[in-house]
C-alpha positions in Angstrom: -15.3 25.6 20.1 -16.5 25.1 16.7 -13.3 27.0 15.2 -10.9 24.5 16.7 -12.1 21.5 14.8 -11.0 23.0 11.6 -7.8 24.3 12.7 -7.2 20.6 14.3 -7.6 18.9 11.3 -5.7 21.9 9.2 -2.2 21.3 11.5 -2.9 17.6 10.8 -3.1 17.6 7.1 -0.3 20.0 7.5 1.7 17.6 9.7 1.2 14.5 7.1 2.4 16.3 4.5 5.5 17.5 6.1 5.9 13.9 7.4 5.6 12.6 3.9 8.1 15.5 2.8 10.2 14.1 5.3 10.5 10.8 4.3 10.7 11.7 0.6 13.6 14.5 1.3 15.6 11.3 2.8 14.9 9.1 -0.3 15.9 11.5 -2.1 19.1 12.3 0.2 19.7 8.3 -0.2 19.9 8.6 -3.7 22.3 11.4 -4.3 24.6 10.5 -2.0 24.2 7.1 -3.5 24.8 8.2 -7.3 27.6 10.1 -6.2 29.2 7.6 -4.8 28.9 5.2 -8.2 30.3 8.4 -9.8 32.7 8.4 -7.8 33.9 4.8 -7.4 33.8 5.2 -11.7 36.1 8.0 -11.9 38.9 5.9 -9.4 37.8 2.9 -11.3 39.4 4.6 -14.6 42.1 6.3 -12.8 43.0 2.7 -11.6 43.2 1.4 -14.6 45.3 3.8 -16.4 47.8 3.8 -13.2 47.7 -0.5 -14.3 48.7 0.5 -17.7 51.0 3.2 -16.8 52.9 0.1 -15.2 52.4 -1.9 -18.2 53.5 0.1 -20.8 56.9 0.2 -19.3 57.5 -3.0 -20.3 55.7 -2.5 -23.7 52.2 -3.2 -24.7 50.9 -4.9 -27.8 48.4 -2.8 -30.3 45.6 -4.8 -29.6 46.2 -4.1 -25.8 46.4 -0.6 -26.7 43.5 -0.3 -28.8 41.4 -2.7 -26.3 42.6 -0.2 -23.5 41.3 2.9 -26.0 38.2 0.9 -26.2 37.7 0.4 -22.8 38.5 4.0 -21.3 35.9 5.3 -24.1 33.1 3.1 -22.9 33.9 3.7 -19.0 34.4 7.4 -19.9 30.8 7.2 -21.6 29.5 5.5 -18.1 31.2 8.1 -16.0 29.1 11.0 -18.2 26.1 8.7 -17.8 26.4 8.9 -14.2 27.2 12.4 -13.6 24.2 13.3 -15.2 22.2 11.2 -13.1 24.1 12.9 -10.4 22.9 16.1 -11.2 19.3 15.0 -11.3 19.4 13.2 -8.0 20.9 16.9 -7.0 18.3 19.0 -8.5 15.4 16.6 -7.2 17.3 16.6 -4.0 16.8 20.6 -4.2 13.3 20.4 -4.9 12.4 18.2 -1.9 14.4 20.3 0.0 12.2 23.3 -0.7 9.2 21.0 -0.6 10.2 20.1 2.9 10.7 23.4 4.1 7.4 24.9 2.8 5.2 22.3 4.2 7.3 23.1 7.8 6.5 26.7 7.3 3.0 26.0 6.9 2.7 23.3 9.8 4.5 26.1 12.1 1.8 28.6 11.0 -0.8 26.7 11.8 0.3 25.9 15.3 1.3 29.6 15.6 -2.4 30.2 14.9 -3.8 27.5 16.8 -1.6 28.6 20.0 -2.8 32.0 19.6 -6.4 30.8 19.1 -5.9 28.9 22.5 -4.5 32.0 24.4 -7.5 34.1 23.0 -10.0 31.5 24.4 -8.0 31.5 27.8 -8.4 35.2 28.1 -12.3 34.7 27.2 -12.3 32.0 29.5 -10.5 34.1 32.5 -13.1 37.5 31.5 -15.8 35.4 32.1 -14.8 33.9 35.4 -13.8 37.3 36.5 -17.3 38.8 35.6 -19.3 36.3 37.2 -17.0 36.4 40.2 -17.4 40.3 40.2 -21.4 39.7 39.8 -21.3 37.0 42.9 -19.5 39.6 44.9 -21.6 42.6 43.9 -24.8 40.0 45.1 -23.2 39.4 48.0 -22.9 43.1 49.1 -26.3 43.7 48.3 -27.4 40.7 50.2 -25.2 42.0 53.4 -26.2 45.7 52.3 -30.2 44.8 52.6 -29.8 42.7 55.6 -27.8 45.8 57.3 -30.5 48.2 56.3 -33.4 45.6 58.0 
């Protein structure tokens, strides 16, 4: 059938896309659940630092300690705002593939919706057809034995 061809290649178009969606949605799942694990190990990184010199500064600690420990939370404080930004965008791209996914399923399952529906229409063409020339071979037949009777 000459619509078929088109609708073929439509669903497979459609499927690549949704099979590259697929692969990109788990990239990008990769990625956010890897940034928030760096953000994560970051923030216990600090804590466990401060719970060292909790310990420490029971026993005293020297200015330059202090002030290299001030340093030192700044800079991993700065990191840990670094990374939750890039946290949030591996969450809004994560979002977006999402959605990107999801449309190119839609469309995949509304081509095949159309295609099956397509198929059932040619099967019911199909089945008219074969019933009409069976009904026409019959109605020969009669008329066959119905003339040969009447001889």
């Amino acid at each position: 059938m000459p619509n078929t061809l088109p609708l073929a290649m439509l669903i497979e178009l459609a499927q690549n896309k949704t099979d590259e969606a697929t692969r990109r949605l788990g990239q990008l799942q990769r990625a956010q659940i890897g940034a928030a694990q760096k953000l994560e190990l970051l923030i216990q990184y600090r804590q466990e630092y401060c719970d060292q010199l909790q310990l420490q500064m029971q026993d005293g600690v020297s200015s330059s300690r202090w002030r290299n420990f001030q340093h030192f939370i700044g800079t991993l404080d700065g990191a840990i705002e670094q990374q939750r930004a890039v946290a949030a965008q591996a969450d809004t791209r994560l979002l977006h593939g999402r959605s990107d996914w999801q449309n190119n399923k839609r469309r995949l399952n509304s081509f095949d919706t159309l295609a099956e529906r397509v198929k059932q229409q040619q099967a019911q063409l199909a089945n008219k057809r074969e019933q009409r020339a069976s009904d026409e071979h019959a109605a020969r037949q009669f008329r066959m034995r119905m003339l040969a009777a009447a001889e």
